[in-house]
C-alpha positions as semicolon CSV with decimal commas, in nm:
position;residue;x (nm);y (nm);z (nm)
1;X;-0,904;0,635;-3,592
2;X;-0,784;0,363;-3,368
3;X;-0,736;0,385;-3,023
4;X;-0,315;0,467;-3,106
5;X;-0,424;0,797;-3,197
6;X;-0,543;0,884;-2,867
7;X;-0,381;0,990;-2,536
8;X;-0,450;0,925;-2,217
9;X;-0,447;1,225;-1,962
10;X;-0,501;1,154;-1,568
11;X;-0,493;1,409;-1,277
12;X;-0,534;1,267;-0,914
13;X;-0,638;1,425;-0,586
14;X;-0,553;1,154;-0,350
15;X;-0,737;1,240;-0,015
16;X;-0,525;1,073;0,323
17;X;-0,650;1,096;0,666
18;X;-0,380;1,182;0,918
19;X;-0,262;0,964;1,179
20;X;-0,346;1,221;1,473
21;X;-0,492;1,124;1,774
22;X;-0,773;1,371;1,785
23;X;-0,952;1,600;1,512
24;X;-0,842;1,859;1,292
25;X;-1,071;2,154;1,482
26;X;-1,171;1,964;1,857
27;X;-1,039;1,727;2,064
28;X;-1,243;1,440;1,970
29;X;-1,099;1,079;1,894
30;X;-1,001;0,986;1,540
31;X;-1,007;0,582;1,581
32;X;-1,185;0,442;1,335
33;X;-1,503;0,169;1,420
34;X;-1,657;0,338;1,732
35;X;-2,058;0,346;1,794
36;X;-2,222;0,579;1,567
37;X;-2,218;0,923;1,661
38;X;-1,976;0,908;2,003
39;X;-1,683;1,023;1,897
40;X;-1,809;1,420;1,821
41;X;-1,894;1,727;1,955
42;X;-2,069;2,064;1,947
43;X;-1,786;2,159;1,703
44;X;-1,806;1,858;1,446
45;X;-2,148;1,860;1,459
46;X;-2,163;2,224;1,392
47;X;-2,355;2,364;1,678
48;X;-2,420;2,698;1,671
49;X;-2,172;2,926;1,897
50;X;-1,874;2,637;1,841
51;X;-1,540;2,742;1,730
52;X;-1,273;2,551;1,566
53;X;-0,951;2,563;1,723
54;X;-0,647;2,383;1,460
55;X;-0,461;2,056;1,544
56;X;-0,108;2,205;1,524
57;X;0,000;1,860;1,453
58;X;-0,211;1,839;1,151
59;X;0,027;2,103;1,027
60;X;0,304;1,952;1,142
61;X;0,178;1,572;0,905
62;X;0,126;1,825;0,624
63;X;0,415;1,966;0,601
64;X;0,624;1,649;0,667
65;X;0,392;1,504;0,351
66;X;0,506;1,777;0,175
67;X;0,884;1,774;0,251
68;X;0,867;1,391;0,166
69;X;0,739;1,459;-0,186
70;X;0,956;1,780;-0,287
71;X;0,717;2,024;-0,224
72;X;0,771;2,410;-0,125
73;X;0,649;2,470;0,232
74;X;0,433;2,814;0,256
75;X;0,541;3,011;0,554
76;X;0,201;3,211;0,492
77;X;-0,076;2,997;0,482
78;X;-0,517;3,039;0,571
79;X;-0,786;2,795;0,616
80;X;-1,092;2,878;0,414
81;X;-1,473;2,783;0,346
82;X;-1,579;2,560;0,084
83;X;-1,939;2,577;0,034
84;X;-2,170;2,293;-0,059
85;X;-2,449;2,159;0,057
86;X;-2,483;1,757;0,156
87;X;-2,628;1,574;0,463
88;X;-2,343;1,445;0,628
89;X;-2,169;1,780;0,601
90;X;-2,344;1,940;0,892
91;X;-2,214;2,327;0,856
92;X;-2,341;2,312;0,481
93;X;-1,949;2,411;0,430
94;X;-1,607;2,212;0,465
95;X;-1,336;2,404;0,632
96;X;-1,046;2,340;0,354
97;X;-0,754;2,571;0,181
98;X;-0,795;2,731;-0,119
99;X;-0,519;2,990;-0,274
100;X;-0,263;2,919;-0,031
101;X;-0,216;2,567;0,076
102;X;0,062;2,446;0,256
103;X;0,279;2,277;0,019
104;X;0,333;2,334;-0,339
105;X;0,498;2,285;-0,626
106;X;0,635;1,948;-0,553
107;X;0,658;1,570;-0,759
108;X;0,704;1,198;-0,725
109;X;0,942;0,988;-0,879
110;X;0,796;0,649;-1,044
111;X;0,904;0,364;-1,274
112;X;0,716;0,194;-1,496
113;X;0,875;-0,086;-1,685
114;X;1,182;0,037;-1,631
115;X;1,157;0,374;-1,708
116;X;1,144;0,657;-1,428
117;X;0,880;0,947;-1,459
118;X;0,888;1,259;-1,255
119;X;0,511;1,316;-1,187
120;X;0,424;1,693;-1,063
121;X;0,217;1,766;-0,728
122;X;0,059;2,065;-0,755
123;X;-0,036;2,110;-0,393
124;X;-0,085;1,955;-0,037
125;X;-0,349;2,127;0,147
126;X;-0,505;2,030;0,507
127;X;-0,850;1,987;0,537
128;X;-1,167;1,841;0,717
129;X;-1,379;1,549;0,630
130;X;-1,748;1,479;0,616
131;X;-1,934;1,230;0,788
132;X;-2,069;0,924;0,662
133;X;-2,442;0,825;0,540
134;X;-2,570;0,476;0,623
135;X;-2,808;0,392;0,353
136;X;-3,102;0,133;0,481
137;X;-3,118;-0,173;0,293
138;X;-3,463;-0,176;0,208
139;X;-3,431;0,191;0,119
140;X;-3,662;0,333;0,300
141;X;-3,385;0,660;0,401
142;X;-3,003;0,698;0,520
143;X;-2,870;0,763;0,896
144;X;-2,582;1,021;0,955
145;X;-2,267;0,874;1,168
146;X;-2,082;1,228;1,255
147;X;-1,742;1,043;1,387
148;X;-1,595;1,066;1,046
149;X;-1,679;1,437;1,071
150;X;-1,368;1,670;1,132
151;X;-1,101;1,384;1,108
152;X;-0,790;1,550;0,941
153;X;-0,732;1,493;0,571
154;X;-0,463;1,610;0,317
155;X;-0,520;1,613;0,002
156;X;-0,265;1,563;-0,270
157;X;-0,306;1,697;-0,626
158;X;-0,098;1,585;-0,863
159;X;-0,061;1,733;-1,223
160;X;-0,256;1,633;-1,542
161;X;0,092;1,434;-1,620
162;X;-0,028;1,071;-1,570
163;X;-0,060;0,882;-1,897
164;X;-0,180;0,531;-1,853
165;X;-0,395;0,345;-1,553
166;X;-0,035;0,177;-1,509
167;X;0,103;0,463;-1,448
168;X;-0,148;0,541;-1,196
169;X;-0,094;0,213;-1,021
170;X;0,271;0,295;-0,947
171;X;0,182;0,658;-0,798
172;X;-0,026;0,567;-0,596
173;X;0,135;0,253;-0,467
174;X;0,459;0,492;-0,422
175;X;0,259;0,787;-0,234
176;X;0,146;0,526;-0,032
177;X;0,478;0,352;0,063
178;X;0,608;0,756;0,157
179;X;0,308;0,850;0,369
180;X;0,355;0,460;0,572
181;X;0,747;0,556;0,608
182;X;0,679;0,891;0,745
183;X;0,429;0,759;0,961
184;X;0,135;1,008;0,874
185;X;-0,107;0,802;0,793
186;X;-0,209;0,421;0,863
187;X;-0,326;0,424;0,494
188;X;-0,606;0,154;0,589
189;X;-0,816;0,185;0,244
190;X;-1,060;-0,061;0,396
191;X;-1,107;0,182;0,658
192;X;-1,106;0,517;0,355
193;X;-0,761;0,612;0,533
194;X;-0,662;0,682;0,204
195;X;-0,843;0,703;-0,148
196;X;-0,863;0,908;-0,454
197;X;-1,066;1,066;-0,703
198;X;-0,971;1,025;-1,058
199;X;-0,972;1,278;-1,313
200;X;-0,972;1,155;-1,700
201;X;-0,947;1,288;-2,017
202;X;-0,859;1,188;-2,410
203;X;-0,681;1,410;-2,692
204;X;-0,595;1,314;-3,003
205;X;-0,155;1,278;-3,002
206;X;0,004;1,570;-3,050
207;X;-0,250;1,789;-2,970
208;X;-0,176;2,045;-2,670
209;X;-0,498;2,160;-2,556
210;X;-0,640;1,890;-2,304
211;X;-1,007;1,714;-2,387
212;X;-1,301;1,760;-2,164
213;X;-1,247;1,536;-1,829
214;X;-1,458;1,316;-1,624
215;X;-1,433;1,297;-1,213
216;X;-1,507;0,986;-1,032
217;X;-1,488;1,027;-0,666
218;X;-1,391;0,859;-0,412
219;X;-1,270;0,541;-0,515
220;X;-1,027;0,317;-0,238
221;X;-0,900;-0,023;-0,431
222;X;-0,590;0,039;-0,687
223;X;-0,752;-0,253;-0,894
224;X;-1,055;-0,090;-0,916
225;X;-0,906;0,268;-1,022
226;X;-0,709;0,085;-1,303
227;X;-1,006;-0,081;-1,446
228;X;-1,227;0,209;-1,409
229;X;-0,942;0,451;-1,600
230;X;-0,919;0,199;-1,845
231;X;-1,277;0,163;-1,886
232;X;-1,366;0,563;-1,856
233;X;-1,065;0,646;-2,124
234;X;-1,228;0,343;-2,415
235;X;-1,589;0,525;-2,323
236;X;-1,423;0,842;-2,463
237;X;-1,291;0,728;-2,712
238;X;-1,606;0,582;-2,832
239;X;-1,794;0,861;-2,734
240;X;-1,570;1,100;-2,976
241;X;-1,499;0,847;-3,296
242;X;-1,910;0,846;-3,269
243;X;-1,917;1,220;-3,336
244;X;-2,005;1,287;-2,991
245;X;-1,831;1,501;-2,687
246;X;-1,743;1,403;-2,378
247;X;-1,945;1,615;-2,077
248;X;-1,771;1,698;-1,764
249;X;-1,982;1,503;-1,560
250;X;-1,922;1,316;-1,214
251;X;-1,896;0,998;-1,242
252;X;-1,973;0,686;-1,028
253;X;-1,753;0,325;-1,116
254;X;-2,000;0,013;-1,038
255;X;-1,688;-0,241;-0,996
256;X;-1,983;-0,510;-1,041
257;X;-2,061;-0,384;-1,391
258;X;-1,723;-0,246;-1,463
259;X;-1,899;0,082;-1,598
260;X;-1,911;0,467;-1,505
261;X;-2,233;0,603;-1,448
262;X;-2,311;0,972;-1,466
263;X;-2,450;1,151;-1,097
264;X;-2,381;1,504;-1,199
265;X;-2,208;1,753;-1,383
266;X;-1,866;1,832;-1,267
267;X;-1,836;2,123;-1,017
268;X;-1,570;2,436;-1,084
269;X;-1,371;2,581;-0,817
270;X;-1,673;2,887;-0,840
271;X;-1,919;2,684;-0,788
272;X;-1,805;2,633;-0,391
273;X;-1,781;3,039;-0,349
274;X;-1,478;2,976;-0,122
275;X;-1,404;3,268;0,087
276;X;-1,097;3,295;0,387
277;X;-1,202;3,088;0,690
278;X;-1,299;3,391;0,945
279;X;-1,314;3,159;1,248
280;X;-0,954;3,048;1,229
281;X;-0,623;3,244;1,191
282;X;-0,383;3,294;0,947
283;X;-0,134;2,973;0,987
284;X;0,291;3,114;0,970
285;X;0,515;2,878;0,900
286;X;0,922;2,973;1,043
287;X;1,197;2,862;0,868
288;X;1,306;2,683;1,248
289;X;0,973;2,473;1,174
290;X;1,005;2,376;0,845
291;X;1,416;2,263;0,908
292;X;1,283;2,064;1,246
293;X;0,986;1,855;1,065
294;X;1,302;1,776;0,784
295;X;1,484;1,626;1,063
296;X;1,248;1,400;1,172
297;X;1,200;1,278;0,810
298;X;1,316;0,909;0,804
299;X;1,507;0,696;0,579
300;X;1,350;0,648;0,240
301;X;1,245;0,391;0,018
302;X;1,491;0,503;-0,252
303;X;1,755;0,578;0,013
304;X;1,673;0,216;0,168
305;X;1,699;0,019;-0,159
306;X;2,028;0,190;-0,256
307;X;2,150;0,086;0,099
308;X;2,024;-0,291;0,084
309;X;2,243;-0,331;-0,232
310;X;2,528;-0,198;-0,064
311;X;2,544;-0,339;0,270
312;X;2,354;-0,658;0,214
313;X;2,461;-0,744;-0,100
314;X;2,087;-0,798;-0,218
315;X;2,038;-0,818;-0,587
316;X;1,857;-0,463;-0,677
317;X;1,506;-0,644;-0,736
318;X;1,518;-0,763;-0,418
319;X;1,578;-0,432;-0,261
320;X;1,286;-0,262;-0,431
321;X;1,029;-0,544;-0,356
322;X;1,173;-0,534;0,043
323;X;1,150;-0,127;0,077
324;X;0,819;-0,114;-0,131
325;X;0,618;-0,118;0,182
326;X;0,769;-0,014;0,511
327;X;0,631;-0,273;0,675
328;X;0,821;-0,539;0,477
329;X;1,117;-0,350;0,475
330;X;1,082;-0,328;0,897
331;X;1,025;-0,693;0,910
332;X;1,325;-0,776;0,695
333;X;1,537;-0,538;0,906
334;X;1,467;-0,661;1,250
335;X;1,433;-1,064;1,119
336;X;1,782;-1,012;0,992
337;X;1,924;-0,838;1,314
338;X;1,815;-1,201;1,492
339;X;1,973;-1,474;1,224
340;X;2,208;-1,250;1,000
341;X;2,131;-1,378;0,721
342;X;1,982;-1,137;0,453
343;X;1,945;-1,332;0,188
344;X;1,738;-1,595;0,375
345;X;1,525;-1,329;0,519
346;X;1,458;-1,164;0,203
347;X;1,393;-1,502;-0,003
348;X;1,156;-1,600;0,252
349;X;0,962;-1,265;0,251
350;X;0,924;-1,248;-0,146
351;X;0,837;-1,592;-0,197
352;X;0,641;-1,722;0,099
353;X;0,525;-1,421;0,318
354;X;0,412;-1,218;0,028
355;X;0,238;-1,526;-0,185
356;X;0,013;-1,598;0,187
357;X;-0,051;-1,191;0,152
358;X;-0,164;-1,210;-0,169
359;X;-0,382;-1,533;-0,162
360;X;-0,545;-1,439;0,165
361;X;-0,588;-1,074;0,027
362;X;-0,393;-0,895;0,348
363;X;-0,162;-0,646;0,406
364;X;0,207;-0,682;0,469
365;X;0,117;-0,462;0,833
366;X;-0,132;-0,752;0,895
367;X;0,106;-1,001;0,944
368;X;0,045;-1,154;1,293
369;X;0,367;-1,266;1,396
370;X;0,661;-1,092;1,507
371;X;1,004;-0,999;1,290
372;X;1,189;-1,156;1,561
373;X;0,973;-1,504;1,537
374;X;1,090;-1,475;1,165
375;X;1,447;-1,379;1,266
376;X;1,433;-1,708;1,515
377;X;1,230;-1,917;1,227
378;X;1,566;-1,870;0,973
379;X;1,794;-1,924;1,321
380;X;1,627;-2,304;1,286
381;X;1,717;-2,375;0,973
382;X;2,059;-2,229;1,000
383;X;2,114;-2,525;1,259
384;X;1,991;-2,765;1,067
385;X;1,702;-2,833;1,334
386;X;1,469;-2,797;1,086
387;X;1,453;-2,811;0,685
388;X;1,335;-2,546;0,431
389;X;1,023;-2,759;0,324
390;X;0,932;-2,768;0,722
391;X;1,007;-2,400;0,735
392;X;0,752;-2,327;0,497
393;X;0,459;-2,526;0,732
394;X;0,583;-2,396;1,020
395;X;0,524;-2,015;0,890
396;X;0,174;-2,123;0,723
397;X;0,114;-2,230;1,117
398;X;0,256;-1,914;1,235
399;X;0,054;-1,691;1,057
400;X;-0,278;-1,901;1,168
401;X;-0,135;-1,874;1,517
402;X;0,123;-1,638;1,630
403;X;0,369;-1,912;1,816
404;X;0,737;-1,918;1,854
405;X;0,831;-2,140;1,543
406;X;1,044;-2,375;1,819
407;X;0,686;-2,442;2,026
408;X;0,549;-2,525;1,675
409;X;0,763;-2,769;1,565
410;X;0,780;-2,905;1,891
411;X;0,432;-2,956;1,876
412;X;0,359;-3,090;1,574
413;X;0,626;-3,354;1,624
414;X;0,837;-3,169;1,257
415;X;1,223;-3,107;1,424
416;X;1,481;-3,262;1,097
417;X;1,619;-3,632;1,143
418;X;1,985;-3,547;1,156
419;X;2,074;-3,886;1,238
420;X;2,316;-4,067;0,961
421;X;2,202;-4,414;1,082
422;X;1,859;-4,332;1,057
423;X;1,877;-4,124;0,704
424;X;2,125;-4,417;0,580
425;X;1,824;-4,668;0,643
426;X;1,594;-4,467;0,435
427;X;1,807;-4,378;0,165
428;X;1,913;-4,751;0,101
429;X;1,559;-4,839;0,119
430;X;1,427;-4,561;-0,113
431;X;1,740;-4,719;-0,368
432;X;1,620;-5,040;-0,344
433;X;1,297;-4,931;-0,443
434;X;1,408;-4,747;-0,737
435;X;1,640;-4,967;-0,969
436;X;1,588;-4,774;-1,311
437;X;1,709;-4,436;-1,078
438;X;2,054;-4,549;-1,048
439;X;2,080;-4,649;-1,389
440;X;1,992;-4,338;-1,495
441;X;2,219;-4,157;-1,256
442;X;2,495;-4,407;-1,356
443;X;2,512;-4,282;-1,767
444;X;2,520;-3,922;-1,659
445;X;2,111;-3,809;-1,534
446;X;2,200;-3,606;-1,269
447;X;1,765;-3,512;-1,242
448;X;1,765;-3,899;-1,102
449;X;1,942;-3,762;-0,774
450;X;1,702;-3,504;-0,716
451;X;1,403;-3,725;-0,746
452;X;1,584;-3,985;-0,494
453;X;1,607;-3,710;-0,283
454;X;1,258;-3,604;-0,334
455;X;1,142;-3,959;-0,281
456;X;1,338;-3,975;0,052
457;X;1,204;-3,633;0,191
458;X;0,863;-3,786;0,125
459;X;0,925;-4,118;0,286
460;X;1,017;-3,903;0,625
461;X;0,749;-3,608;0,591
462;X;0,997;-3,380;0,489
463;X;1,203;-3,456;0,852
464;X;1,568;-3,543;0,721
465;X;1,831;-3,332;0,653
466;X;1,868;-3,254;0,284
467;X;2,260;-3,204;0,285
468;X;2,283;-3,537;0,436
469;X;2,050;-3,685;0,239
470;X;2,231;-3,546;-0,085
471;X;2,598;-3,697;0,080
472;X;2,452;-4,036;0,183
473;X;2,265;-4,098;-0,178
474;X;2,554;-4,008;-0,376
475;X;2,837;-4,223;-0,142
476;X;2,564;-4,510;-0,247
477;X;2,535;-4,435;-0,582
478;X;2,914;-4,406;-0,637
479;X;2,963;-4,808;-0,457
């Protein structure tokens, strides 16, 4: 069989830490990056007598999570124990949900080369996380840092209805984009704000009963869960064309090897003997609640894009690329409230803003420079103080430097020649210069103009105005 005759089957549980400022059960700090072991407590470091005590605001970041992605809200729901044993989980037991999470029943809306897929999420629960091991490099034993311990976490499970790592890759980039517009999580996966572990499985097409799936935990790049699907999904395929089966293992991706490597055999919900949380009470949920959280639901990315069409006139590409992250789509928003221009604002953000994200590997919410220094950037080139080729160094500048672009070009000596006298020098001299140009111009090669042009921009370091330049050379040309 080839690998045609085999379908892919993916299930994610995408874990998210919350955006509170203190713990799920104590009032200790949530920033990330402090000194090891000084941001907990008797209670996240399970000493004996502590109590929890829940971070009704955890609830309230579930539930919004949940109302964002079409889920049912529970107005009955528990905290309960999930037992397992592992050093940086000091109670021997994570305080998580079980039968009756928060949200259920709910689904995301993707599209993946051009086609829009409804994919199921069969639950939001809350739930605590675990500390953090710090292995010694010359292995000689690990250190426990508790201030990870008892930071909030959802976790969202979708359905087995994922079919391809590509598919993946536009979940979780839209899961993301929701949880940054609702403002529930930073979603820092440098940090493990968010990240996901990745269920797999192959059938043979057409069959309905799913194969035996793999689990590998923990993973925080979306290039690294698309190669390691589409490496895990070829082992199993192997694995069963061999004669083989597949084990429901655990699984650990090397992104240095590009393989899976087995650490255990995959655990069943019996195997953590969960059991009702007896420390914490049951958690009701009013109807008043639920419709107050919905109101403080913001505008959407789907809602956004539909609106950028319509009252910007933005060509519909445009308007997904801008509302794909919300802090693009803020950015855009406020730099167009300065220069009014929306179509300036948005070809500079997809073209130059995002290609400096992607070469220097950032985020669009690391961008050091203001919307408004962008707004007052495009203001420049409105008045012709500045050209588009001078634009683009002054932003490389700004985002080395966070300046007002008018101190920059100031500085580096770059405000646009405007003067005809001065342009009408160059442009005679750049004619001169170039005989075989105006012949070619003169039997109908309109490309010679540009590269007069070109050659004048480069004569004044990309300093004269390129309508004038464009009027001047072709008044010359036409003598």
């Amino acid at each position: 069989m080839s690998n045609q005759d085999y379908e892919i089957v993916i299930g994610l549980e995408v874990h998210s830490e919350l955006s509170t400022k203190t713990k799920i059960f104590c009032s200790c700090p949530t920033e990330f990056g402090g000194k090891e072991n000084t941001h907990c407590c008797p209670v996240c470091m399970a000493m004996p007598g502590a109590l929890p005590v829940l971070n009704e605001k955890v609830v309230e970041y579930a539930i919004k999570a949940g109302l964002a992605t079409n889920c049912e809200i529970a107005s009955i729901s528990k905290n309960d124990r999930k037992n397992y044993f592992y050093p940086d989980l000091p109670k021997s037991y994570q305080i998580s949900q079980f039968d009756m999470p928060l949200c259920e029943k709910g689904y995301i809306e993707i599209e993946v080369d051009g086609e829009k897929k409804k994919i199921g999420l069969t639950r939001i629960h809350i739930e605590e996380d675990a500390g953090k091991l710090n292995h010694d490099d010359y292995g000689r034993g690990s250190l426990v840092d508790l201030n990870r311990a008892g930071v909030p976490l959802i976790e969202i499970v979708s359905e087995p209805d994922l079919r391809s790592s590509k598919e993946v890759d536009a979940y979780l980039k839209k899961l993301k984009s929701i949880l940054e517009y609702i403002e529930v999580s930073d979603c820092k996966m440098e940090e493990g704000s968010l990240r996901a572990d990745v269920n797999v499985s192959v059938r043979r097409k057409g069959s309905k009963e799913f194969g035996t799936r793999t689990e590998m935990k923990n993973m925080s790049s979306f290039r690294s869960i698309v190669r390691a699907i589409d490496y895990e999904a070829q082992r199993q395929i192997d694995v069963l064309e061999d004669g083989g089966e597949v084990t429901q293992d655990t699984l650990r991706w090397d992104d240095v090897s590009g393989k899976t490597f087995s650490m255990r055999s995959k655990e069943d919900a019996k195997d953590y003997r969960y059991f009702p949380e007896p420390d914490l009470a049951i958690i009701k949920i009013s109807e008043e609640m639920k419709e107050n959280i919905r109101k403080t639901l913001p505008e959407m990315p789907e809602v956004r894009r539909e609106r950028y069409v319509k009252e910007f006139n933005l060509p519909e590409y445009d308007s997904k690329v801008l509302t794909a992250e919300k802090a693009l789509s803020d950015m855009f928003e406020k730099a167009n409230s300065i220069c009014n221009n929306p179509k300036a604002v948005s070809n500079i953000i997809m073209t130059d803003i995002i290609g400096y994200l992607n070469s220097e590997e950032m985020e669009a919410k690391e961008i050091p420079f203001s919307p408004e220094q962008l707004g007052n950037l495009i203001l420049l080139i409105d008045k012709g103080t500045i050209s588009s080729s001078i634009a683009k160094k002054v932003l490389q500048e700004m985002f080395k430097e966070p300046k007002e672009p008018q101190k920059i070009i100031e500085e580096k000596g770059w405000v646009q020649i405007s003067d005809e006298g001065a342009i009408k020098e160059v442009v005679i001299k750049i004619l001169e210069a170039n005989p075989q140009s105006i012949a070619d111009f003169k039997v109908g090669k309109d490309k010679a103009l540009g590269f007069l042009v070109g050659q004048a921009m480069k004569e004044t370091r990309g300093k004269a105005n390129p309508q004038m330049l464009n009027k001047l050379f072709l008044e010359e040309l036409k003598k």
